[in-house]
FITOR-204093 format. One line per field, with one value per residue (C-alpha): residue in three letters; chain; z, x, y. Coordinates in Angstrom, 3 decimals. Last residue first. Layout:
# FITOR-204093
res <- ALA/...
chain <- A/...
up <- Z/...
east <- X/...
north <- Y/...
//
This chain:
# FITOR-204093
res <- UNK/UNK/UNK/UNK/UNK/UNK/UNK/UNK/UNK/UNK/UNK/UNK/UNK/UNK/UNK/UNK/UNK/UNK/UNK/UNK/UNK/UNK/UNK/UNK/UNK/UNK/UNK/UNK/UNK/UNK/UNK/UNK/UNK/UNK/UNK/UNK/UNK/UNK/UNK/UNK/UNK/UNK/UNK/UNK/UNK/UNK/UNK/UNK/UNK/UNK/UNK/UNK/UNK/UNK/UNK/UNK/UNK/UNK/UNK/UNK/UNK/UNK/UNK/UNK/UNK/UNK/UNK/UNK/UNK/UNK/UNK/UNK/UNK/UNK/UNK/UNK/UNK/UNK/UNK/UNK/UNK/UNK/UNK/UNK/UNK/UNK/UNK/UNK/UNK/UNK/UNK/UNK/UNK/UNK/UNK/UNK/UNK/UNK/UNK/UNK/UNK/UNK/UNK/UNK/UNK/UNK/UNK/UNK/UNK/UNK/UNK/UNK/UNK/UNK/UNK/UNK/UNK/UNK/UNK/UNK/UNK/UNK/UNK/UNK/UNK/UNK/UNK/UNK/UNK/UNK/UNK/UNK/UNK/UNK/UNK/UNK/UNK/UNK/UNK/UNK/UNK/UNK/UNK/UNK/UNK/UNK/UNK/UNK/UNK/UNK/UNK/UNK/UNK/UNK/UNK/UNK/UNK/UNK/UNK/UNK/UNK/UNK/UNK/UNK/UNK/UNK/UNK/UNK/UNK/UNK/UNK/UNK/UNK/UNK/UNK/UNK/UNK/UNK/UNK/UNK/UNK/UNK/UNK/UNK/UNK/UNK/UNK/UNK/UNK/UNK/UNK/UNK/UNK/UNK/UNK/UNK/UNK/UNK/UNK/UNK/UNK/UNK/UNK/UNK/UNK/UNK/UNK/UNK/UNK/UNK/UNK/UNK/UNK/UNK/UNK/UNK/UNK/UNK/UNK/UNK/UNK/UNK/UNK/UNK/UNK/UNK/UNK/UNK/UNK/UNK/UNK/UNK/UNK/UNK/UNK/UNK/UNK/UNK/UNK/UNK/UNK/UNK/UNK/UNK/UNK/UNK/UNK/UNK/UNK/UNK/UNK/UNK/UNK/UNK/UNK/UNK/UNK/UNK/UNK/UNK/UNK/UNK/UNK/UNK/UNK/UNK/UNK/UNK/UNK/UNK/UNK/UNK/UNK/UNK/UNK/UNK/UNK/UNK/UNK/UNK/UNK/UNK/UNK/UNK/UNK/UNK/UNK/UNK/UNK/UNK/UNK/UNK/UNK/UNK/UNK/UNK/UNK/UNK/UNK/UNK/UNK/UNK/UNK/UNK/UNK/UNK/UNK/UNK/UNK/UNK/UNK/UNK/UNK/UNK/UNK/UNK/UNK/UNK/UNK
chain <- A/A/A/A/A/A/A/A/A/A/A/A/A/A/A/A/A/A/A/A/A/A/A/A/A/A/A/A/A/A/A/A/A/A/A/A/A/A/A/A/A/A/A/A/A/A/A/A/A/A/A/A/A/A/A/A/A/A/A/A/A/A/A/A/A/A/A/A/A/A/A/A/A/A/A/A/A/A/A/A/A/A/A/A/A/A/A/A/A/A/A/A/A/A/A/A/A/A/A/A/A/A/A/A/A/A/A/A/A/A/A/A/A/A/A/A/A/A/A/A/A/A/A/A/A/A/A/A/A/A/A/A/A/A/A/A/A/A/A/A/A/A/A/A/A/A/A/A/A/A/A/A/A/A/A/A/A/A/A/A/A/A/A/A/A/A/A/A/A/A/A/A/A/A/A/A/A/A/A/A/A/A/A/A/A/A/A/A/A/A/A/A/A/A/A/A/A/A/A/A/A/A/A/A/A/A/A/A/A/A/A/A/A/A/A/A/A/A/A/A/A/A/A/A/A/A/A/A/A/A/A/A/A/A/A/A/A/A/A/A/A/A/A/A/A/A/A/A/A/A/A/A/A/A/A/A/A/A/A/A/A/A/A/A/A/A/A/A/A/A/A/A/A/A/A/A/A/A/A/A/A/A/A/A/A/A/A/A/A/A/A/A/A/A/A/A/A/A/A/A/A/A/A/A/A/A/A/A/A/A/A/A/A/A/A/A/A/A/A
up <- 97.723/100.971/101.893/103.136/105.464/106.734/109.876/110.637/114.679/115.271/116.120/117.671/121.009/120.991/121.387/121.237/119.170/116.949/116.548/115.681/112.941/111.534/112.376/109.607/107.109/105.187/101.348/99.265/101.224/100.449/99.316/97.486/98.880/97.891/95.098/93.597/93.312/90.762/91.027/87.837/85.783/82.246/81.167/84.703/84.450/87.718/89.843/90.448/93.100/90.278/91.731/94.095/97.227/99.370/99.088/99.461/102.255/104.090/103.005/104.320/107.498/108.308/107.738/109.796/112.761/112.246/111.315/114.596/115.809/113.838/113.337/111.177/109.571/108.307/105.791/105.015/101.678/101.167/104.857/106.986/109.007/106.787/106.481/110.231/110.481/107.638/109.790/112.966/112.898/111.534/114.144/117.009/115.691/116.129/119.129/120.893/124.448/125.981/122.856/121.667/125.621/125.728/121.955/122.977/126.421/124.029/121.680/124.363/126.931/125.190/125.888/122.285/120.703/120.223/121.517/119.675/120.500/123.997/123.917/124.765/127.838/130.571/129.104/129.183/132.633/134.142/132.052/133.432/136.973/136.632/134.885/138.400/138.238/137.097/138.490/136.291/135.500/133.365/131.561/130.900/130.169/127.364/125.633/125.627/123.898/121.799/120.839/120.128/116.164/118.448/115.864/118.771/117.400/115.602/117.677/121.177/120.216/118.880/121.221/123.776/122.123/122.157/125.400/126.805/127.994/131.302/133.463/131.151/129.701/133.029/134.154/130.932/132.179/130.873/130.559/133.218/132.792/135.292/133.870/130.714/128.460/130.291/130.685/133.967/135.147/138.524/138.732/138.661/136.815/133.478/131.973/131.281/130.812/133.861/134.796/138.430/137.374/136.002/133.546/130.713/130.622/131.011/127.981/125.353/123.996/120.699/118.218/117.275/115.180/113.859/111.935/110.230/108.415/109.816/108.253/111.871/114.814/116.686/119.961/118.638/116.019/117.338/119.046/116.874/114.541/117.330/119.283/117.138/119.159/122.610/124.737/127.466/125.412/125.570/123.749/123.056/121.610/124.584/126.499/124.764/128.116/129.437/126.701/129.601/132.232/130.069/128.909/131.917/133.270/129.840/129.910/134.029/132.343/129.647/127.244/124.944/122.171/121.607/119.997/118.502/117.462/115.479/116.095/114.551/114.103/114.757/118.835/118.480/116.524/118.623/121.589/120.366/119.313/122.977/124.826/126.851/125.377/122.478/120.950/118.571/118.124/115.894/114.304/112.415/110.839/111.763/110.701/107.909/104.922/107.392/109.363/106.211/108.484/107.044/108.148/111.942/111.732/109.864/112.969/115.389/114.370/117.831/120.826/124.073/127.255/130.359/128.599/129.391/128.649/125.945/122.834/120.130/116.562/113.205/110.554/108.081/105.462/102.453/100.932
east <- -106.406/-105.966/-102.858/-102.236/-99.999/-99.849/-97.453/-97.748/-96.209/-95.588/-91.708/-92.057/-93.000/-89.513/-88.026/-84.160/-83.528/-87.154/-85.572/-82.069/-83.912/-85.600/-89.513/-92.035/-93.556/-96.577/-96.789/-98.640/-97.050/-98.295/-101.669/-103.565/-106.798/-110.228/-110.898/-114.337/-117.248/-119.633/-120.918/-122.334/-119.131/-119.720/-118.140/-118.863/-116.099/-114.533/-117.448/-117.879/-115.376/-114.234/-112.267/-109.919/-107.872/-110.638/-111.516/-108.121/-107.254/-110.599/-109.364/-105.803/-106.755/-109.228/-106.807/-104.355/-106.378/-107.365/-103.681/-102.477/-99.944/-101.570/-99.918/-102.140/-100.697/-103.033/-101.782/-103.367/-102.448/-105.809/-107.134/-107.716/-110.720/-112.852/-110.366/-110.087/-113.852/-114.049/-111.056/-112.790/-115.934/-113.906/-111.521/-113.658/-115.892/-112.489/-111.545/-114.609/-112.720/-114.401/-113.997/-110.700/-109.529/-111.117/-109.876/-106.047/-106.632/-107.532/-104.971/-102.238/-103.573/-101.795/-98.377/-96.646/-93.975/-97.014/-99.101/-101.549/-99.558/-99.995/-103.658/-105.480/-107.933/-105.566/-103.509/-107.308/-108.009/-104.371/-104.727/-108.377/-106.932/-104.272/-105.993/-108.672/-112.291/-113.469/-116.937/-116.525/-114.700/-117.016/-117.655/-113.972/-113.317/-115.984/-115.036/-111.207/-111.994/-114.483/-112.296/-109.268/-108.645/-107.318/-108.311/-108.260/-110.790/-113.650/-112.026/-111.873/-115.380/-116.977/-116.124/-117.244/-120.679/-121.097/-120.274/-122.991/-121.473/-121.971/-118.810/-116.157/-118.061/-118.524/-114.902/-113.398/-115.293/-118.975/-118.402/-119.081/-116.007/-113.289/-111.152/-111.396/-108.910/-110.962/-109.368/-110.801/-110.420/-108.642/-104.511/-102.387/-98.919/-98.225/-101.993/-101.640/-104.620/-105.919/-105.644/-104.527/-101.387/-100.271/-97.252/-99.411/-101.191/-97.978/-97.049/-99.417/-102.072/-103.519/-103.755/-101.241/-103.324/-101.730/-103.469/-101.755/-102.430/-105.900/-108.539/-110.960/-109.235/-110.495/-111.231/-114.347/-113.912/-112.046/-114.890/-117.490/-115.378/-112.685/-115.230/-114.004/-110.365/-112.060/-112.429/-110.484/-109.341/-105.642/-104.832/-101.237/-99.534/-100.702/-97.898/-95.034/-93.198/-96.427/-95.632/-94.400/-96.657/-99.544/-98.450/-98.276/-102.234/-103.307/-102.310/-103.696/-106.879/-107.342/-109.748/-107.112/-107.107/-104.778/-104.514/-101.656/-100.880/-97.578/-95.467/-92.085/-92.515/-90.000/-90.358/-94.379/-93.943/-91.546/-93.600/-96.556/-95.402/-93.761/-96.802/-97.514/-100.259/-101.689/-104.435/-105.924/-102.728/-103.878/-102.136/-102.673/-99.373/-97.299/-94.411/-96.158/-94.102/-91.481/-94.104/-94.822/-97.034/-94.840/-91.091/-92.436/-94.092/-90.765/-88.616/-91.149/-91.752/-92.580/-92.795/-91.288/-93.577/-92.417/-90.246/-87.080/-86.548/-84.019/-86.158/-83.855/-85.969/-84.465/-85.021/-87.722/-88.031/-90.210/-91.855
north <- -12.891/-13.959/-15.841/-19.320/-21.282/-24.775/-25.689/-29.578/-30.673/-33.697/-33.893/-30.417/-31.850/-33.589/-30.450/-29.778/-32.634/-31.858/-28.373/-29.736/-32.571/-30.011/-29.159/-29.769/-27.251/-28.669/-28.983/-26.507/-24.280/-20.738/-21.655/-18.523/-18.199/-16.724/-19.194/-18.425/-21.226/-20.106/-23.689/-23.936/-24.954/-26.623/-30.128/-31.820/-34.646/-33.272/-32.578/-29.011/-27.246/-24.497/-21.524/-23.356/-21.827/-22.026/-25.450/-26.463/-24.528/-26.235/-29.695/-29.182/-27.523/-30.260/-33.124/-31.053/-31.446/-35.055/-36.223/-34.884/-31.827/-28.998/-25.596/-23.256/-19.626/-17.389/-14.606/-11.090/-9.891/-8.852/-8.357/-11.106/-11.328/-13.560/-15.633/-16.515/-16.729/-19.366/-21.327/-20.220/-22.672/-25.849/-25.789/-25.338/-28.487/-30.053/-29.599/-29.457/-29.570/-32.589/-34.358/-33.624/-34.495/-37.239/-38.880/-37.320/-39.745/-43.122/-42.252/-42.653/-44.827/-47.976/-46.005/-45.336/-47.897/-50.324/-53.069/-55.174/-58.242/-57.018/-57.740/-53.720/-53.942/-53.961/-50.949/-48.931/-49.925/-48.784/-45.481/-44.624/-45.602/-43.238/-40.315/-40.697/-40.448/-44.038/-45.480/-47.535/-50.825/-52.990/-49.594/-48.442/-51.891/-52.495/-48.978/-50.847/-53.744/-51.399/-48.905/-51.378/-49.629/-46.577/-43.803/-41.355/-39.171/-41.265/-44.482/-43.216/-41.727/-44.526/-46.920/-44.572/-43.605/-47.533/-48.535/-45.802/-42.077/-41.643/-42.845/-42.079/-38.603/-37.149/-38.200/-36.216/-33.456/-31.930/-27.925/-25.403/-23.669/-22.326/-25.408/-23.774/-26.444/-28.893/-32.918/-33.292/-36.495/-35.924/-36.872/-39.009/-38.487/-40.334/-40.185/-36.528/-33.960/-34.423/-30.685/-31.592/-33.350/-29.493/-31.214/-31.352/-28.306/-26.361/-28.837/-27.149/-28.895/-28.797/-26.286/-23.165/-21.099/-17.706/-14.860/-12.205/-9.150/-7.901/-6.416/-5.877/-5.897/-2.798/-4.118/-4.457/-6.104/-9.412/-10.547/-11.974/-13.426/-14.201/-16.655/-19.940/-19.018/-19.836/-16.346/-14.950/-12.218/-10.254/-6.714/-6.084/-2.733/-1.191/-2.306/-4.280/-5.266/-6.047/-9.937/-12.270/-11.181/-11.115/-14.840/-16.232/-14.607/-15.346/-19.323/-19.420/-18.307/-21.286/-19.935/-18.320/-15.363/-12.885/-9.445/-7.959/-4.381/-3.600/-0.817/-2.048/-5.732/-8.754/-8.419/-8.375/-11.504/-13.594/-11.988/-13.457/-17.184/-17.612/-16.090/-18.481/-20.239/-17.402/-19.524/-17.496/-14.893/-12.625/-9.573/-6.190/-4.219/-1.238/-3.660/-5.547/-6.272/-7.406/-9.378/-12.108/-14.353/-17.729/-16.046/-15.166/-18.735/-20.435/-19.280/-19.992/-23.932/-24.900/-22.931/-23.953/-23.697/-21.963/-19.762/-18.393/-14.961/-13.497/-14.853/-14.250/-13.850/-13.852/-11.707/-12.111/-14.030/-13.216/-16.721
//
């Protein structure tokens, strides 16, 4: 992998970035310096500017639904001017959107998933079960998408066991399912978090906060995660241009499970069944993996941000 030099960030961000230093080396900028580059979900602006700063007169574009995110990270990147286009638009909209504002064969492509902790600490997102605050859980709070509270208080026992379990994987879905519905109406993160420690025996406690799993299974739900995920991955690739690289950070086992698979896929010729003597698939490999294992934060990043503990960088390049 070419490494480029490193980054200094001279303002203080609101939201630290994790694994920037093997990002900016992953998207191969010093090949590209007048080069093409997505951000799909640009936060603050930490990733951006890291890559803006490392490139001579490259063009970036980037992507996020949550408004207060663009407003930060405008502010943060106007020192770059024209060189930086901004959408309000979910990642899994760049296929259709990235074209016409001239993004079409691009070089690099970066996914940082998951939540970022300006999310976190705003109580009145309801993304946190720490602080109180309304069930919301909406990455687009300007949206008219369901809520975390519409899906507590109207989803049956059964969707909600299967949901906390399908995308928590809390193996108490249905104690805790049960609660939620003995208990509703629920429309505070406080109350959902006192219900949900009640349900779960303390011999089936962990390190973690019993609400844990249970509040990442809302918040994947109400925000599509995954479906998301699996709808710009072939749009991602389609974008790139030979040489092009995408870069994926995940934070949980079902994100990167998808990344992994997908790469896969895409970076074999022959999918047929193994003991099929003849190949009729006419499957073609379009990818070249560059880490065939995924990049984790060191021990001094993961010291200076606990955040970056979790987090799973995966990186391919278009053939």
């Amino acid at each position: 992998m070419a490494e480029s030099k490193p980054v200094t960030i001279l303002s203080t961000p609101p939201h630290v970035s994790v694994l920037l230093q093997p990002v900016i080396d992953g998207l191969n900028l010093s090949v590209h310096p007048d080069g093409l580059f997505i951000d799909g979900t640009i936060g603050a602006g930490g990733h951006s500017t890291a890559i803006l700063a490392a490139t001579r007169t490259a063009r970036l574009l980037g992507f996020d639904r949550d408004l207060s995110a663009l407003t930060i990270a405008s502010e943060r990147l106007a020192r770059f001017g024209d060189r930086v286009t901004l959408v309000h638009a979910n990642y899994d909209q760049m296929g259709a959107l990235a074209a016409p504002h001239g993004f079409t064969q691009v070089n690099g492509i970066l996914l940082d998933l998951g939540i970022s902790s300006m999310q976190v600490d705003q109580a009145e997102r309801g993304f946190a079960f720490r602080t109180d605050g309304p069930l919301d859980m909406r990455m687009n709070p300007d949206s008219d998408e369901p809520t975390a509270a519409d899906l507590v208080n109207t989803l049956t026992e059964s969707a909600l066991a299967d949901m906390i379990y399908q995308y928590g994987e809390e193996h108490d879905s249905r104690r805790i399912a049960r609660a939620i519905l003995a208990a509703r109406p629920i429309s505070t993160t406080k109350q959902l978090a006192e219900v949900i420690a009640g349900a779960i025996p303390a011999s089936h406690r962990q390190k973690i906060h019993p609400a844990t799993r249970s509040f990442q299974a809302l918040r994947i739900a109400v925000n599509d995660e995954l479906g998301g995920l699996e709808r710009v991955l072939p749009a991602a690739i389609k974008l790139l241009a030979p040489g092009g690289r995408l870069a994926v950070i995940s934070f949980h086992s079902l994100e990167d499970r998808i990344v992994k698979q997908y790469f896969k896929h895409e970076a074999t010729d022959c999918i047929c069944p193994p003991k099929q003597p003849v190949c009729t698939c006419g499957h073609v490999a379009r990818l070249n993996l560059i880490t065939r294992k995924p990049i984790s934060a060191d021990e001094a990043e993961v010291a200076a941000n606990p955040r970056s503990r979790s987090a799973q960088l995966r990186i391919v390049e278009k053939r």
